[in-house]
PyMOL Python script that loads the backbone (N, CA, C, O; Angstrom):
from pymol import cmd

cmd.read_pdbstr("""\
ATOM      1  N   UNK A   1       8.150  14.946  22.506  1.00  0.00           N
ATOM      2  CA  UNK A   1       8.835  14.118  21.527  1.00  0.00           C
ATOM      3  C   UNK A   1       9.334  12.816  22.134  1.00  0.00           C
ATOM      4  O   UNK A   1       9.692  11.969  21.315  1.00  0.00           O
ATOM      5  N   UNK A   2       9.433  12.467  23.580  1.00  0.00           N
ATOM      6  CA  UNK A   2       9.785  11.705  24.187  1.00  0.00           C
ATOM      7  C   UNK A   2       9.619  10.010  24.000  1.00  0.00           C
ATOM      8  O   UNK A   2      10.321   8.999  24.025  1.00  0.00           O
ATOM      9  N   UNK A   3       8.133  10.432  23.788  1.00  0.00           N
ATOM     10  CA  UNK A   3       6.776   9.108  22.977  1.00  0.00           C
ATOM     11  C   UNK A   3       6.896   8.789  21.669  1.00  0.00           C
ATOM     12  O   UNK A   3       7.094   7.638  21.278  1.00  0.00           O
ATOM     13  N   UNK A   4       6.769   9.913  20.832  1.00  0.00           N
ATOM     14  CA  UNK A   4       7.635   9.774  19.509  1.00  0.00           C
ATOM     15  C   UNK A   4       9.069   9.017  19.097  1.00  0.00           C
ATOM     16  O   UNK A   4       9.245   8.364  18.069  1.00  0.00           O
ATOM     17  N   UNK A   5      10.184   9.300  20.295  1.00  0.00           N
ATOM     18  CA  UNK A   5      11.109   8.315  20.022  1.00  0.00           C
ATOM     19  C   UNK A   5      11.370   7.418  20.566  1.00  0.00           C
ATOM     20  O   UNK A   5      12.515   6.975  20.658  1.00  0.00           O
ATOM     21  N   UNK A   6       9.959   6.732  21.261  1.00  0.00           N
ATOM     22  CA  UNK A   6      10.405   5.437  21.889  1.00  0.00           C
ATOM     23  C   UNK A   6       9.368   5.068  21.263  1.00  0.00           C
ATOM     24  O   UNK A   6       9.329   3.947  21.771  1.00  0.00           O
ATOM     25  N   UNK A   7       8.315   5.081  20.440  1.00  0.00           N
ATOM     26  CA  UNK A   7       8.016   4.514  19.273  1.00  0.00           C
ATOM     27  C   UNK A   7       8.834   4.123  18.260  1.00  0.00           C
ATOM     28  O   UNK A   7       8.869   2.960  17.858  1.00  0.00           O
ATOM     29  N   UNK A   8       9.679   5.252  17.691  1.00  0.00           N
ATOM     30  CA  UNK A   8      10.286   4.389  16.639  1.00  0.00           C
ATOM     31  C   UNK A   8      11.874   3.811  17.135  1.00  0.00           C
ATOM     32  O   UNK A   8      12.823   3.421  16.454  1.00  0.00           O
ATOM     33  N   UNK A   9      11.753   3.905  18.163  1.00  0.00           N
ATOM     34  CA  UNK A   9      13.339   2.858  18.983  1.00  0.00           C
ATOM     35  C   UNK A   9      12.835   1.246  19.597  1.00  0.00           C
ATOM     36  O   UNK A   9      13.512   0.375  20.142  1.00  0.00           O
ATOM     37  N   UNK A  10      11.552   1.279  19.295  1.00  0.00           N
ATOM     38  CA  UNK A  10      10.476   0.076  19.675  1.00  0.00           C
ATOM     39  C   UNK A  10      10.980  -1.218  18.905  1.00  0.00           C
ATOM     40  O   UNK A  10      11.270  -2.287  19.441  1.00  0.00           O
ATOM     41  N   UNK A  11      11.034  -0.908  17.457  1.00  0.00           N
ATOM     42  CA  UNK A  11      11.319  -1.944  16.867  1.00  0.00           C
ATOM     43  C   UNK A  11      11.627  -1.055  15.244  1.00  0.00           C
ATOM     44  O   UNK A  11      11.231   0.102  15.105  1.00  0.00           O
ATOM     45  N   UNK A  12      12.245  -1.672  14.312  1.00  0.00           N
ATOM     46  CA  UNK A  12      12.184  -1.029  12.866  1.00  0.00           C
ATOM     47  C   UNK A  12      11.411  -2.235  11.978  1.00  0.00           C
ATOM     48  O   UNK A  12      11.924  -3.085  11.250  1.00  0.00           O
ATOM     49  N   UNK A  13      10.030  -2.011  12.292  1.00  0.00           N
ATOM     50  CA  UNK A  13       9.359  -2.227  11.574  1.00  0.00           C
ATOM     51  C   UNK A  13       7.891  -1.747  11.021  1.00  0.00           C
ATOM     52  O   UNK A  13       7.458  -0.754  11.605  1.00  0.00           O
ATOM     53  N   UNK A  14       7.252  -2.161  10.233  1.00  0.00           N
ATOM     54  CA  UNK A  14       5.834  -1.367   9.578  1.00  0.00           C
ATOM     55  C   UNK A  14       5.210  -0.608  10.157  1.00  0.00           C
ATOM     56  O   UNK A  14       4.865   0.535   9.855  1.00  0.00           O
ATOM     57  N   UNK A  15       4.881  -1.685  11.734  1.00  0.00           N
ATOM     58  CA  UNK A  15       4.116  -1.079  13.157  1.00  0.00           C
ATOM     59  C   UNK A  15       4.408  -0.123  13.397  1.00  0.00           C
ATOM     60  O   UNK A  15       3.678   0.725  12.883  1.00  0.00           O
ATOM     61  N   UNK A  16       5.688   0.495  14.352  1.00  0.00           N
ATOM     62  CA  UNK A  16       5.922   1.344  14.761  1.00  0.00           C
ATOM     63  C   UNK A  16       6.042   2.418  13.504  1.00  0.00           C
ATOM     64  O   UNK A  16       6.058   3.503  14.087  1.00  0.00           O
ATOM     65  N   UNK A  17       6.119   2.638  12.317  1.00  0.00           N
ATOM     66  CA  UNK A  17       5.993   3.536  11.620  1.00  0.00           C
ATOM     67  C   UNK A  17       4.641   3.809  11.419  1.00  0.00           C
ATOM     68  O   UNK A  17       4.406   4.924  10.953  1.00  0.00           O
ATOM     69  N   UNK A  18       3.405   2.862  11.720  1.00  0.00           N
ATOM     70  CA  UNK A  18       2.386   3.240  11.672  1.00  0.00           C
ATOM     71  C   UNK A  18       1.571   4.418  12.955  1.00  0.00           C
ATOM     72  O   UNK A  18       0.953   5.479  12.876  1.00  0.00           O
ATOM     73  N   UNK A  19       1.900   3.722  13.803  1.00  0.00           N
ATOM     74  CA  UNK A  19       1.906   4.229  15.443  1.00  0.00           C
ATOM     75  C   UNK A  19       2.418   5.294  15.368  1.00  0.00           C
ATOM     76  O   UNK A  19       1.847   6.225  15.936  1.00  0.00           O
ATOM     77  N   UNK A  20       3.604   5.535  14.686  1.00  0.00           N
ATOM     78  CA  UNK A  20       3.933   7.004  15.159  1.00  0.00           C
ATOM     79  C   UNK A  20       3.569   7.967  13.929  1.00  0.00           C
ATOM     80  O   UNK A  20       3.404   9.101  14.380  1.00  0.00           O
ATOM     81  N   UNK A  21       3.416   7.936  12.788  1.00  0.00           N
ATOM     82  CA  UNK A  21       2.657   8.509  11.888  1.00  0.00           C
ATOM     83  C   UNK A  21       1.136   9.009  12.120  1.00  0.00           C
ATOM     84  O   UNK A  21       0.540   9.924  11.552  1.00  0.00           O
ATOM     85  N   UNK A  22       0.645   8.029  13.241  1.00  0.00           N
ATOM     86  CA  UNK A  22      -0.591   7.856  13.658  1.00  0.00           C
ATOM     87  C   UNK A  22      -0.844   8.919  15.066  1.00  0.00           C
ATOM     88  O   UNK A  22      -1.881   9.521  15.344  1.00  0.00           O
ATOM     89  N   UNK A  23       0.490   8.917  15.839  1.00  0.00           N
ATOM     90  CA  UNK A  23       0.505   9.668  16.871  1.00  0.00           C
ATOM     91  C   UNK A  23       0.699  11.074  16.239  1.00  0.00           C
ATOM     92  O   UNK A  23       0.005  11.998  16.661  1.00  0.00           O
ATOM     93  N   UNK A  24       1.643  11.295  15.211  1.00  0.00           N
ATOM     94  CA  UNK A  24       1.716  12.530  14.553  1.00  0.00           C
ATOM     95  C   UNK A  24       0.914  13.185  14.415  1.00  0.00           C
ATOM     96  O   UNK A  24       0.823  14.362  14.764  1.00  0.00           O
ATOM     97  N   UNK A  25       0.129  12.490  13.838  1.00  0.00           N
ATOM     98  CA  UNK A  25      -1.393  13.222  12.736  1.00  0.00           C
ATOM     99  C   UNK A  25      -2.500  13.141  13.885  1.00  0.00           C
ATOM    100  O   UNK A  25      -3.454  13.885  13.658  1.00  0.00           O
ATOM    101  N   UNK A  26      -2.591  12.360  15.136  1.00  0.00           N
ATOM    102  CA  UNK A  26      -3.680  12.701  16.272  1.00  0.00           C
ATOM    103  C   UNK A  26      -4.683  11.752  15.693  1.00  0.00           C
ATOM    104  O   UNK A  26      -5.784  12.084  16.131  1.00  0.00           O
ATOM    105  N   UNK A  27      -4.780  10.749  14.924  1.00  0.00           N
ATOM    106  CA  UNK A  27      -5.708   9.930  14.089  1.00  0.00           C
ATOM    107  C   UNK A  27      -5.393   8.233  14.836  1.00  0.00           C
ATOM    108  O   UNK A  27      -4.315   7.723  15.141  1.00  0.00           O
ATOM    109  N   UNK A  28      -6.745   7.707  14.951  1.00  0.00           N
ATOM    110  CA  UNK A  28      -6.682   6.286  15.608  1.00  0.00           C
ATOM    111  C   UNK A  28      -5.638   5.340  14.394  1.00  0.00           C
ATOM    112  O   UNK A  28      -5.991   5.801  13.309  1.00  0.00           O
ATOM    113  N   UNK A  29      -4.915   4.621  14.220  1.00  0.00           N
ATOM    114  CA  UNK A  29      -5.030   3.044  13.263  1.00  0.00           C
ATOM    115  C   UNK A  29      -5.612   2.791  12.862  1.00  0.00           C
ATOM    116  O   UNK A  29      -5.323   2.600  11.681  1.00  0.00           O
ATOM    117  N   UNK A  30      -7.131   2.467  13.269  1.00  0.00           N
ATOM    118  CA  UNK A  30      -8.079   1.991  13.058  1.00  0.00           C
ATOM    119  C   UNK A  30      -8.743   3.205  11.705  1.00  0.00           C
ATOM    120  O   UNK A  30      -9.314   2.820  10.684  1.00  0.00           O
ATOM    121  N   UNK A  31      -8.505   4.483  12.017  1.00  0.00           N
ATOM    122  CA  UNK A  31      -8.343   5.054  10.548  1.00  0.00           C
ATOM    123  C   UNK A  31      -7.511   5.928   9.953  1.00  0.00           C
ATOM    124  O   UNK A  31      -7.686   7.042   9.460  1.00  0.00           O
ATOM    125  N   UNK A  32      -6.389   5.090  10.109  1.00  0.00           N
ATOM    126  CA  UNK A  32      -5.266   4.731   8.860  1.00  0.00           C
ATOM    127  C   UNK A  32      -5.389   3.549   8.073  1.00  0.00           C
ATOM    128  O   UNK A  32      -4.574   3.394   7.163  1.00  0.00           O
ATOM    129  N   UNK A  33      -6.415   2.547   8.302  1.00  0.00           N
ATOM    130  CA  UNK A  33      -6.357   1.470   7.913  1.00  0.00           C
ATOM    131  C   UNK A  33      -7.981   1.346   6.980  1.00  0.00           C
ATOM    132  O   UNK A  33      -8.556   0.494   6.303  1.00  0.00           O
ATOM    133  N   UNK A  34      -8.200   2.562   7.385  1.00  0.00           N
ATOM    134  CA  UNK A  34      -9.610   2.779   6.394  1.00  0.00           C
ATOM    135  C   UNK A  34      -9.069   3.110   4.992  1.00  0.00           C
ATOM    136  O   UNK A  34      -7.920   3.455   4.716  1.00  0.00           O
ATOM    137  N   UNK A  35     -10.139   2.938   4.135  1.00  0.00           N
ATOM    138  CA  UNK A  35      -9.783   3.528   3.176  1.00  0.00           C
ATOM    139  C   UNK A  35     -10.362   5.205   2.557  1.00  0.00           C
ATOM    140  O   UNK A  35     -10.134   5.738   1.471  1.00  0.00           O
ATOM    141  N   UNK A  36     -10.963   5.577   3.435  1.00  0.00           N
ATOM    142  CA  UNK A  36     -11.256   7.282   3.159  1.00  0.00           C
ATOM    143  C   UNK A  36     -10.578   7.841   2.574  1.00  0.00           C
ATOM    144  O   UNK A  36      -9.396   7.735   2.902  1.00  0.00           O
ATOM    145  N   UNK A  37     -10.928   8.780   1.348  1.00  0.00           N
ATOM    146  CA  UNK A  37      -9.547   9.718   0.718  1.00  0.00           C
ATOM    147  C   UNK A  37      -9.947  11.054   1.363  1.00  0.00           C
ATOM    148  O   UNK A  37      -9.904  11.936   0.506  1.00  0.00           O
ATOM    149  N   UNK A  38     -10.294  11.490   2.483  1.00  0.00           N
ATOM    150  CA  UNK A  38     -10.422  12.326   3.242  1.00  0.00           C
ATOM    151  C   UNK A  38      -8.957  12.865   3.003  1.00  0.00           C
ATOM    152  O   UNK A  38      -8.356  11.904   2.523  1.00  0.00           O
ATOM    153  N   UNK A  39      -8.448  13.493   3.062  1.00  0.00           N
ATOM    154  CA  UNK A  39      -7.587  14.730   2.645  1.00  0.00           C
ATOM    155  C   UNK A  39      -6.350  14.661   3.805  1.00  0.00           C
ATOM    156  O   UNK A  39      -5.234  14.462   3.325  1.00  0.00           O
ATOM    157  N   UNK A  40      -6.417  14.789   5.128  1.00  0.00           N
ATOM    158  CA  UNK A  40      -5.675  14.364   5.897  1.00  0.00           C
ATOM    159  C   UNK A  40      -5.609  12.950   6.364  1.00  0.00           C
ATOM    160  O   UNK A  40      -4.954  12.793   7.394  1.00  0.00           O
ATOM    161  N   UNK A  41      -6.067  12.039   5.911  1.00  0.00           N
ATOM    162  CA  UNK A  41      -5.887  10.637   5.922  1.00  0.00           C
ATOM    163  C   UNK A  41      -4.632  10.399   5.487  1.00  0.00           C
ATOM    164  O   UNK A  41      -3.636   9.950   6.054  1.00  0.00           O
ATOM    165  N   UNK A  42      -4.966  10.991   3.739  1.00  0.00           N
ATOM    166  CA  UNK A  42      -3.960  10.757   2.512  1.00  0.00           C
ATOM    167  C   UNK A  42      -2.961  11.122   2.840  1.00  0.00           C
ATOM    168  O   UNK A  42      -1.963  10.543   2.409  1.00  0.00           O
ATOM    169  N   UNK A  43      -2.852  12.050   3.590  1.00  0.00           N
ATOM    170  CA  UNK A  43      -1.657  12.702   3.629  1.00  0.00           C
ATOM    171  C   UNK A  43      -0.590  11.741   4.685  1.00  0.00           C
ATOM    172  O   UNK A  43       0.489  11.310   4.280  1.00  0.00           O
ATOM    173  N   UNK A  44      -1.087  11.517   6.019  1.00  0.00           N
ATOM    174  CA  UNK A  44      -1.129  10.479   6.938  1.00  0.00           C
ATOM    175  C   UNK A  44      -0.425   9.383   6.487  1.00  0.00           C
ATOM    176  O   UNK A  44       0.614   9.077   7.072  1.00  0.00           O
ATOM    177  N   UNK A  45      -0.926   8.556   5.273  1.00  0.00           N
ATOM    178  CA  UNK A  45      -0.681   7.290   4.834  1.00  0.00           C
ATOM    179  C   UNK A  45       0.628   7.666   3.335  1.00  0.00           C
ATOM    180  O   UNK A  45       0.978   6.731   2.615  1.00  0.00           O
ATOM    181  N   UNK A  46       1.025   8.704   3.167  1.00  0.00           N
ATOM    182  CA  UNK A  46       1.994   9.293   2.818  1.00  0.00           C
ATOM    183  C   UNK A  46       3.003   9.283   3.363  1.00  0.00           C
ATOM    184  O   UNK A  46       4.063   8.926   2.850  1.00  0.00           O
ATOM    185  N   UNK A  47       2.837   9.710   4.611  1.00  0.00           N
ATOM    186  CA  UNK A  47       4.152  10.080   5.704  1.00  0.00           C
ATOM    187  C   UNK A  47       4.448   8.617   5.901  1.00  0.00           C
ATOM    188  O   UNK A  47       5.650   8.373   5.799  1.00  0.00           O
ATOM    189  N   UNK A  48       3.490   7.315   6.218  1.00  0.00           N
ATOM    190  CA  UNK A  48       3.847   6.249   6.436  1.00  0.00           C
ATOM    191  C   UNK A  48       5.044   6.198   5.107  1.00  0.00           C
ATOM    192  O   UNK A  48       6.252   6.435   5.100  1.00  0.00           O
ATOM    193  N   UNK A  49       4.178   5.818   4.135  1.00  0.00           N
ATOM    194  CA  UNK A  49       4.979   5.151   3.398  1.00  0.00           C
ATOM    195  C   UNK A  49       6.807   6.330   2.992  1.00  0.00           C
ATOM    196  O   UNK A  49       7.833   5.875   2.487  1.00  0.00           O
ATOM    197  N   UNK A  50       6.607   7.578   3.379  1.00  0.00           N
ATOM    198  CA  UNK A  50       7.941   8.348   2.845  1.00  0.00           C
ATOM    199  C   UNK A  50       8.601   7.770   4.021  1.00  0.00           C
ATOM    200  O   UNK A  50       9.683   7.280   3.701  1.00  0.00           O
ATOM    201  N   UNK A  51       8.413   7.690   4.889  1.00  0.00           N
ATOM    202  CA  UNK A  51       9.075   6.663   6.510  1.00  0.00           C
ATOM    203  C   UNK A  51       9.792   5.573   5.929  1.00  0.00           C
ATOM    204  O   UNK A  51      11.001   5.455   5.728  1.00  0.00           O
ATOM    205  N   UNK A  52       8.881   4.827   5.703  1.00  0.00           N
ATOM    206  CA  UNK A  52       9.205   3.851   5.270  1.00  0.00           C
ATOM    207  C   UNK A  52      10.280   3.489   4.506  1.00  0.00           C
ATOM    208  O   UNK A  52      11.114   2.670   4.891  1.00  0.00           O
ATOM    209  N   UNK A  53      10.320   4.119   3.311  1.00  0.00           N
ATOM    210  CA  UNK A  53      11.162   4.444   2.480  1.00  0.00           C
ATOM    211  C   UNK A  53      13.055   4.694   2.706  1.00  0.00           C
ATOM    212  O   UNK A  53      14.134   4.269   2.292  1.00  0.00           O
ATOM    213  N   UNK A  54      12.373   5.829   3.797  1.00  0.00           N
ATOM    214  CA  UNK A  54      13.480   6.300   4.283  1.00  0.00           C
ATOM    215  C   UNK A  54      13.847   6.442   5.907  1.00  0.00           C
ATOM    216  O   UNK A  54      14.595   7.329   6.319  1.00  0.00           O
ATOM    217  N   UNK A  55      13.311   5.596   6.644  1.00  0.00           N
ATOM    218  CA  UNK A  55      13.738   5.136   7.749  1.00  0.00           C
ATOM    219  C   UNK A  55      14.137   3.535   7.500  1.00  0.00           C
ATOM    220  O   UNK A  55      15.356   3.426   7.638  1.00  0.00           O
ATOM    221  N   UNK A  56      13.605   2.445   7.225  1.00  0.00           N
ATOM    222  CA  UNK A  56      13.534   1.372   6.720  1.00  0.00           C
ATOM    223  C   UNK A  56      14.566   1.106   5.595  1.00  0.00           C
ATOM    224  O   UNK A  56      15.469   0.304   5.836  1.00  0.00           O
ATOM    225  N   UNK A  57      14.522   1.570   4.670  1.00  0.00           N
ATOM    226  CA  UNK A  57      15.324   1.335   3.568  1.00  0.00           C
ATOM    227  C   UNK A  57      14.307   0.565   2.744  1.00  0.00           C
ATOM    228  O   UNK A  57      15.059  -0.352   2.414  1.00  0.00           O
ATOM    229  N   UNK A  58      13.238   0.288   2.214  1.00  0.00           N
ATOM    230  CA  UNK A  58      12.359  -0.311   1.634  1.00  0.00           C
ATOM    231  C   UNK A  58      11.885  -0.430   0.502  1.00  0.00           C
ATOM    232  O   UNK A  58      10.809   0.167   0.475  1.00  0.00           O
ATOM    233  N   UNK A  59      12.076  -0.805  -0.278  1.00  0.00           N
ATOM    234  CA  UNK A  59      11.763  -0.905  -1.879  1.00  0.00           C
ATOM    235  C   UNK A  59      10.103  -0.656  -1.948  1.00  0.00           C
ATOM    236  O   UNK A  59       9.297  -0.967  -1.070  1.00  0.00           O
ATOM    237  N   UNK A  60       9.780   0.071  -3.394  1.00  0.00           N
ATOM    238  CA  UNK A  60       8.387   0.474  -3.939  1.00  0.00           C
ATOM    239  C   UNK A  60       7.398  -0.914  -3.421  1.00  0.00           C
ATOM    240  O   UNK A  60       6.447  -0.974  -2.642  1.00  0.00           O
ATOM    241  N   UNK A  61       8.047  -1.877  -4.176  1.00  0.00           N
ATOM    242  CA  UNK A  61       7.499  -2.987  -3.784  1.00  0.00           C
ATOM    243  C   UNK A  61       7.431  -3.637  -2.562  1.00  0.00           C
ATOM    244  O   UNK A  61       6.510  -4.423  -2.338  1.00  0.00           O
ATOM    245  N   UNK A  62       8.315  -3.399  -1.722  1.00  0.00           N
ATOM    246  CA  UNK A  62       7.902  -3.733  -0.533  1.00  0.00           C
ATOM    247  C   UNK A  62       7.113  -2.936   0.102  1.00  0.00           C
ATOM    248  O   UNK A  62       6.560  -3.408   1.096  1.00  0.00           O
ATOM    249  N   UNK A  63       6.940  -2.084  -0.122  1.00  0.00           N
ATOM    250  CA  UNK A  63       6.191  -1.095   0.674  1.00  0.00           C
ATOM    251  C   UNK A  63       4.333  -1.730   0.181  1.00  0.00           C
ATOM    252  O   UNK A  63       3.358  -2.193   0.773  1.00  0.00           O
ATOM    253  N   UNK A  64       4.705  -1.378  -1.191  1.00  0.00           N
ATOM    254  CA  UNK A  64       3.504  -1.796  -1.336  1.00  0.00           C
ATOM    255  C   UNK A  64       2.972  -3.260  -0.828  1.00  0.00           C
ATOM    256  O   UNK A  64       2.376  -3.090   0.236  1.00  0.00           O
ATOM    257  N   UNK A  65       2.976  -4.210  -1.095  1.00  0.00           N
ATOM    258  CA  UNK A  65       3.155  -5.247   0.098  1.00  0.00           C
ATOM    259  C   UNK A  65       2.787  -5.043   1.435  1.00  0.00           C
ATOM    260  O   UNK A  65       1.739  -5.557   1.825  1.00  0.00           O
ATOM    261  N   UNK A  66       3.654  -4.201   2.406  1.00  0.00           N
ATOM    262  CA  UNK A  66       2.929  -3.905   3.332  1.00  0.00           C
ATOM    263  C   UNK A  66       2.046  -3.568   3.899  1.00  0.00           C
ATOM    264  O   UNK A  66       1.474  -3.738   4.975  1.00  0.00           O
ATOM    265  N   UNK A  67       1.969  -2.893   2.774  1.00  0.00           N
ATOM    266  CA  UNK A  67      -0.051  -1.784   2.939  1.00  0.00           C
ATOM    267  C   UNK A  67      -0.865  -2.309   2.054  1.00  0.00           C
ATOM    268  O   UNK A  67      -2.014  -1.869   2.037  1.00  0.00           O
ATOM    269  N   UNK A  68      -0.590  -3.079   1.363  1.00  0.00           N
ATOM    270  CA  UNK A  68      -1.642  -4.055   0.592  1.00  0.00           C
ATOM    271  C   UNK A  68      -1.970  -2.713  -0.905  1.00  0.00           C
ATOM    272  O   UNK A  68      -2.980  -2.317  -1.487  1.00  0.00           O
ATOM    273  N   UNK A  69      -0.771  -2.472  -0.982  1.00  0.00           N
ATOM    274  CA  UNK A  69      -0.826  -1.355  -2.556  1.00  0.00           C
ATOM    275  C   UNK A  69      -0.252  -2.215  -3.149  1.00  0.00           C
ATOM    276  O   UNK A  69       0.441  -3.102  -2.651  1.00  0.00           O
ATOM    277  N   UNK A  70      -0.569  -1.969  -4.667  1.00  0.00           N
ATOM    278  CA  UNK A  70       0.154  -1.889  -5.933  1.00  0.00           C
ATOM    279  C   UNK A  70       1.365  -0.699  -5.759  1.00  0.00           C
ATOM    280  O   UNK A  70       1.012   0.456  -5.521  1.00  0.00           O
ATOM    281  N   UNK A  71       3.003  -1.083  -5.907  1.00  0.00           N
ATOM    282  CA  UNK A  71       3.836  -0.644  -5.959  1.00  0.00           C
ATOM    283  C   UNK A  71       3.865   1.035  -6.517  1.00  0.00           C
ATOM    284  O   UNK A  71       4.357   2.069  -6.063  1.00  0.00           O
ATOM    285  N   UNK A  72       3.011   0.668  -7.820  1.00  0.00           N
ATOM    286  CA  UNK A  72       2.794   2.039  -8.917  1.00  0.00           C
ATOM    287  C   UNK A  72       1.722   3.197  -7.696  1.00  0.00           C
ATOM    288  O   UNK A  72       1.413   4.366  -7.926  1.00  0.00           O
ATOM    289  N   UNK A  73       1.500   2.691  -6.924  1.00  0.00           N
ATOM    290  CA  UNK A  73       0.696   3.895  -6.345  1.00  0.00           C
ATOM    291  C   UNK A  73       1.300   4.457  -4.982  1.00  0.00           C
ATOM    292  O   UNK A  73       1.243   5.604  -4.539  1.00  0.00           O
ATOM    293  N   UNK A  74       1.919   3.277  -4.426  1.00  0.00           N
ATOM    294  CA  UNK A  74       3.024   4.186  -3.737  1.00  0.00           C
ATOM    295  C   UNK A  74       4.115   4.538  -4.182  1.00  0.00           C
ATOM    296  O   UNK A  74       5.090   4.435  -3.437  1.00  0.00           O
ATOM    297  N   UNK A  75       4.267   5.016  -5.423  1.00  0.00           N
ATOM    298  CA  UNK A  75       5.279   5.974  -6.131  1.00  0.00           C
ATOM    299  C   UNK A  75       4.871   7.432  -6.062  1.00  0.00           C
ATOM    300  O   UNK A  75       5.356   8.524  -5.765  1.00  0.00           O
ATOM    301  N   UNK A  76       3.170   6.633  -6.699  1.00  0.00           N
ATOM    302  CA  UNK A  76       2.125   8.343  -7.083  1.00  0.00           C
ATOM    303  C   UNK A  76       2.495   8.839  -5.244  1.00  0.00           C
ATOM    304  O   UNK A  76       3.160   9.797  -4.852  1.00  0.00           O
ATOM    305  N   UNK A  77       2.065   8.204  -4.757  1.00  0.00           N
ATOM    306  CA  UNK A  77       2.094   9.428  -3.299  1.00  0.00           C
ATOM    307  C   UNK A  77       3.738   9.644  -3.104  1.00  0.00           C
ATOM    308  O   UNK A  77       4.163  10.394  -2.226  1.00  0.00           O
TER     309      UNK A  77
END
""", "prot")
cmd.dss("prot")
cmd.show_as("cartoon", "prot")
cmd.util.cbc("prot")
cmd.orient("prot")
């Protein structure tokens, strides 16, 4: 867990919630940033955005913004 919290003590922003969502799940960036609805992707790009949410403090809309969503679909997840 050591790596895990010096990822997110790195900085509070998008990145490091990606990185460590990314370290979580054992999956490159490079596909988190795909768009596959492969099943553990989705799930992956979930945890980002519930992070987000609630590590961040981040509005629907900002979130979406970040990940290049429409607000209404990071609600659905």
């Amino acid at each position: 867990m050591d790596q895990l919290d010096l990822l997110l003590k790195e900085k509070n922003n998008i990145e490091c919630i990606i990185k460590a969502t990314c370290f979580i799940n054992n999956i490159t960036p490079k596909e988190f940033q795909t768009k596959s609805r492969e099943r553990y992707l989705i799930d992956c790009r979930r945890m980002a955005y519930s992070a987000a949410k609630d590590i961040l403090n981040f509005g629907w809309t900002r979130i979406g913004r970040e990940f290049n969503m429409d607000h209404a679909s990071i609600i659905h997840h």
